[in-house]
C-alpha positions in Angstrom: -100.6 -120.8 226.0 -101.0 -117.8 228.1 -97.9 -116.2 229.3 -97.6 -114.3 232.6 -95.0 -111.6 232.7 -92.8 -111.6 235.5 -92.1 -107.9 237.1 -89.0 -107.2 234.5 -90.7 -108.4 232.0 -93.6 -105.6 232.5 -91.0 -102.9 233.0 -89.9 -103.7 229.5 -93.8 -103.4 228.4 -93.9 -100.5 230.5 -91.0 -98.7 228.3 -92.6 -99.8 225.3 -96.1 -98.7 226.0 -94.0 -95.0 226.8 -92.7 -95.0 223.5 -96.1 -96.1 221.7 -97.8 -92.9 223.8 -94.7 -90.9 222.6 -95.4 -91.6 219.3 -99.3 -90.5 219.4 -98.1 -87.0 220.7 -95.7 -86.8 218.6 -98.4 -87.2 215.5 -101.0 -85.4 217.0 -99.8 -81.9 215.6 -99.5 -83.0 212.1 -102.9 -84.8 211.7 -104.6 -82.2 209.9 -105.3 -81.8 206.7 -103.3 -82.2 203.7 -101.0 -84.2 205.2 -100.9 -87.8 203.8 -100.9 -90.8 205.5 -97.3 -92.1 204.4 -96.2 -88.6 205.7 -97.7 -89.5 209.3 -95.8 -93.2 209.0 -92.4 -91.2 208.4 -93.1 -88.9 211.8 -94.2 -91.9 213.8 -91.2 -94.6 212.0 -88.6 -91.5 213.3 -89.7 -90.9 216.8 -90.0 -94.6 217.3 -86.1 -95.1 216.4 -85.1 -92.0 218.4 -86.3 -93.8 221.5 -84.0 -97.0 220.7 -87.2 -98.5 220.1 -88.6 -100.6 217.0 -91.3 -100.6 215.1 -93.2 -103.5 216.3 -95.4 -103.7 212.7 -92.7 -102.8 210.0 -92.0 -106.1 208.1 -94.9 -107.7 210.2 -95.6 -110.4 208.2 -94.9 -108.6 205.2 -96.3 -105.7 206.5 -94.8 -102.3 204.7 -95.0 -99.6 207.2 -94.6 -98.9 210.9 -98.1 -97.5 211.4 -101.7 -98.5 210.2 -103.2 -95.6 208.8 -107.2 -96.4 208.8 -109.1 -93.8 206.8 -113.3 -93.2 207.2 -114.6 -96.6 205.8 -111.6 -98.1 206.7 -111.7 -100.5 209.9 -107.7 -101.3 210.6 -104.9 -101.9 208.6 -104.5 -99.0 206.7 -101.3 -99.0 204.7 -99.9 -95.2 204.3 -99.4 -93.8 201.1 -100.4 -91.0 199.2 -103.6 -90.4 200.3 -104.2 -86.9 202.1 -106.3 -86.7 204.4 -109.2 -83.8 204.5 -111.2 -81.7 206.6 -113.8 -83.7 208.2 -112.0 -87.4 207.8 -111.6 -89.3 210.8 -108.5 -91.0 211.0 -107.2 -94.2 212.9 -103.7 -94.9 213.6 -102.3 -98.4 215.2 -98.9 -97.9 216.4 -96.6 -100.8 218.0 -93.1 -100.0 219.2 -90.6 -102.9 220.5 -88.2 -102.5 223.6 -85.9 -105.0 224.6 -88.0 -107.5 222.9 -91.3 -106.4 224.6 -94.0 -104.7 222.3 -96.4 -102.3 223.4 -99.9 -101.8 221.0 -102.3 -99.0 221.2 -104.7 -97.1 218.6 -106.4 -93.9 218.2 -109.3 -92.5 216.0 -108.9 -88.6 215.4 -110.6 -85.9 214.0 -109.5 -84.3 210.9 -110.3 -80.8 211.0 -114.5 -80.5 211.8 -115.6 -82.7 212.1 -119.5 -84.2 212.0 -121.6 -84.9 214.8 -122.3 -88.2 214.3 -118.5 -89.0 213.3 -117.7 -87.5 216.5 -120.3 -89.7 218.5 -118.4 -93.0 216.4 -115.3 -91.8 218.4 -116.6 -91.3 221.8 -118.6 -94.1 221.8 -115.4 -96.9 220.6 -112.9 -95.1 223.2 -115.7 -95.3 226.1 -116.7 -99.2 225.1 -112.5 -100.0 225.8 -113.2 -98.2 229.6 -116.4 -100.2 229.8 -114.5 -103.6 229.2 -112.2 -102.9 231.2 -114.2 -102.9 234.1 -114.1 -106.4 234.2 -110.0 -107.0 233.4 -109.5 -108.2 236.9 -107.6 -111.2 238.4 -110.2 -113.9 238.5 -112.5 -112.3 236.1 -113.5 -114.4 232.9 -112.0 -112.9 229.7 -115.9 -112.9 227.7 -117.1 -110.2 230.4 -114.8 -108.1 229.1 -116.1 -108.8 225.1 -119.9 -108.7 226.4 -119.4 -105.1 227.8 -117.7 -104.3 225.0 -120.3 -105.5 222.8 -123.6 -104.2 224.7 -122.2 -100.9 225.4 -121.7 -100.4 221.9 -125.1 -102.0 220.7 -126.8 -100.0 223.0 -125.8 -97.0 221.1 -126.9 -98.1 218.1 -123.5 -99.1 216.2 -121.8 -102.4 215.2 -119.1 -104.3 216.7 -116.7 -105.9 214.3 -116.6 -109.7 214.9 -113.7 -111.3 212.7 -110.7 -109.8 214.2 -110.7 -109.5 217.7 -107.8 -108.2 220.4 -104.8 -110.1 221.9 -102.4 -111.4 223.9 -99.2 -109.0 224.1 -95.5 -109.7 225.0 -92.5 -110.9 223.7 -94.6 -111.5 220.3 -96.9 -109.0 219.2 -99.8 -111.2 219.2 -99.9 -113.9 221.5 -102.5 -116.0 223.1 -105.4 -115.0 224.3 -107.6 -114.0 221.6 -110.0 -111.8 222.8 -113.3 -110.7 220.8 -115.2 -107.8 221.4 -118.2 -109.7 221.3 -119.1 -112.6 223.8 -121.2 -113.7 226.9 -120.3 -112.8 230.3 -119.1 -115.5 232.2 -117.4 -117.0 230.1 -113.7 -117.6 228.7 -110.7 -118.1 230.5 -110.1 -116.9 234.2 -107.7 -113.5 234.3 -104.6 -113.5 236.1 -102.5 -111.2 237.7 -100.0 -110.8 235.1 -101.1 -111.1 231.7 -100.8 -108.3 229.6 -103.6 -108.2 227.3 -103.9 -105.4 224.3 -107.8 -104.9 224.2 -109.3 -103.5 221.4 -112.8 -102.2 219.9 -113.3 -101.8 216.0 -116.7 -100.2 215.9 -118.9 -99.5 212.9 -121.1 -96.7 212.3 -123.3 -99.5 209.8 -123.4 -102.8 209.8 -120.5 -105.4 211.2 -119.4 -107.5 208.1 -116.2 -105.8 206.7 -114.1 -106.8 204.1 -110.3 -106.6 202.7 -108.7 -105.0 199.8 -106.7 -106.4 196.9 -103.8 -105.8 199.0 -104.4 -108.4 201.5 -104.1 -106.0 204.0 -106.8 -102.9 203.9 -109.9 -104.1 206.0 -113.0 -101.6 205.0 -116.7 -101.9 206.0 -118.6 -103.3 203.3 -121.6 -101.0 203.5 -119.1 -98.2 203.1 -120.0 -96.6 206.9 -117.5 -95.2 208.7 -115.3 -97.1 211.5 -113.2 -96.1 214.8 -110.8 -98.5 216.5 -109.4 -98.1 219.8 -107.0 -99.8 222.0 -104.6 -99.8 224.9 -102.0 -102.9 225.8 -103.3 -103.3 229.5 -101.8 -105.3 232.6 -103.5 -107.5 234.8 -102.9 -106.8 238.7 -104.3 -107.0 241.9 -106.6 -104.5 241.4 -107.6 -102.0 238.5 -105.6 -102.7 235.5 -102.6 -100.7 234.8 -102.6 -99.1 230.8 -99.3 -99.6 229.8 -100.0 -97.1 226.8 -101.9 -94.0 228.2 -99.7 -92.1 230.3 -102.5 -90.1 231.3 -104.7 -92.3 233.3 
């Protein structure tokens, strides 16, 4: 079942999604490198509590840490540890913060340092596929236009488009109905509504599309071993362009 938020509901989401951009500024001075990954979950776990806030993936389903921490060939799901990370990584964090039992989801991929051209083309290319789905998150729009513009505009640049996990629904849970793939045909899927807040979100590889998952249940890499960006913005339906409930700065 798809829920639609009433007004105070999405006031809550909007408080969330403040904290959840919060938390990316907060970070962005210390991703450089030498700092490792559990180091980054500390920073982001902190600022999260200062704001009376939660984190939304700590104890997620067993989950150990308030942040994923998604290194080169890793897709989403990172678990931080002790890995530093060097000049020339990319690095994507997830980041979910709870307010007033409303969640907020977004992700980043950032640059380590320099650098390389085509890492830095990975990047681009996954934030702009989110702004090209978008497009189409409309009231009365069909969820799969979304997906297919995802999808084409990332085919067309000659990278992959992960196809077993897939964005969300967003509210009182962190993952509620619908699902939404980044992949699809236009046209198609449910009709949006004014309303819904939906957290959309590209995992794009540099190779091929199949991916696979570490011993720890958890760590989701690409199995040629190419690198991957993720990016993603908990979004609200209205009568117009969508609102992004996690970048403050559109």
């Amino acid at each position: 079942m798809v829920y639609i938020k009433s007004a105070s509901e999405v006031e809550k989401m909007r408080r969330a999604g403040k904290v959840v951009y919060g938390t990316f500024e907060a970070l962005k001075p210390y991703i450089k490198a030498g700092v490792t990954t559990k180091e980054l979950d500390t920073i982001a776990r902190e600022f999260i509590l200062s704001q009376g806030a939660k984190p939304s993936f700590l104890n997620y389903n067993g989950f150990p840490a308030s942040i994923c921490a998604s290194v080169n060939n890793v897709v989403i799901h990172g678990i931080p540890g002790d890995l530093k990370i060097n000049d020339g990584d990319i690095i994507s964090l997830d980041i979910g913060a709870e307010v007033d039992g409303y969640h907020g989801d977004a992700a980043r991929t950032y640059a380590v340092g320099n650098i390389s051209d085509e890492a830095k083309k990975l990047m681009d290319v996954t934030q702009q596929s989110f702004f090209e789905g978008i497009k189409y998150a409309r009231h009365g729009e069909r969820l799969f236009s979304i997906s297919a513009a995802i999808q084409e505009y990332v085919e067309s640049n000659g990278y992959s488009i992960v196809r077993n996990y897939c964005g969300h629904g967003i509210g009182k849970k962190l993952h509620e109905d619908p699902e939404i793939p980044n992949h699809g045909k236009a046209g198609h899927g449910i009709r949006l509504v004014k309303g819904m807040t939906l957290a959309i979100e590209p995992m794009v590889n540099q190779g091929g599309y199949a991916t696979n998952v570490l011993k720890d249940g958890w760590t989701v890499i690409t199995a040629d071993g190419s690198l991957a960006a993720h990016y993603e913005n908990t979004i609200l339906i209205t009568d117009g362009e969508p609102e992004l409930l996690t970048d403050l700065q559109r």
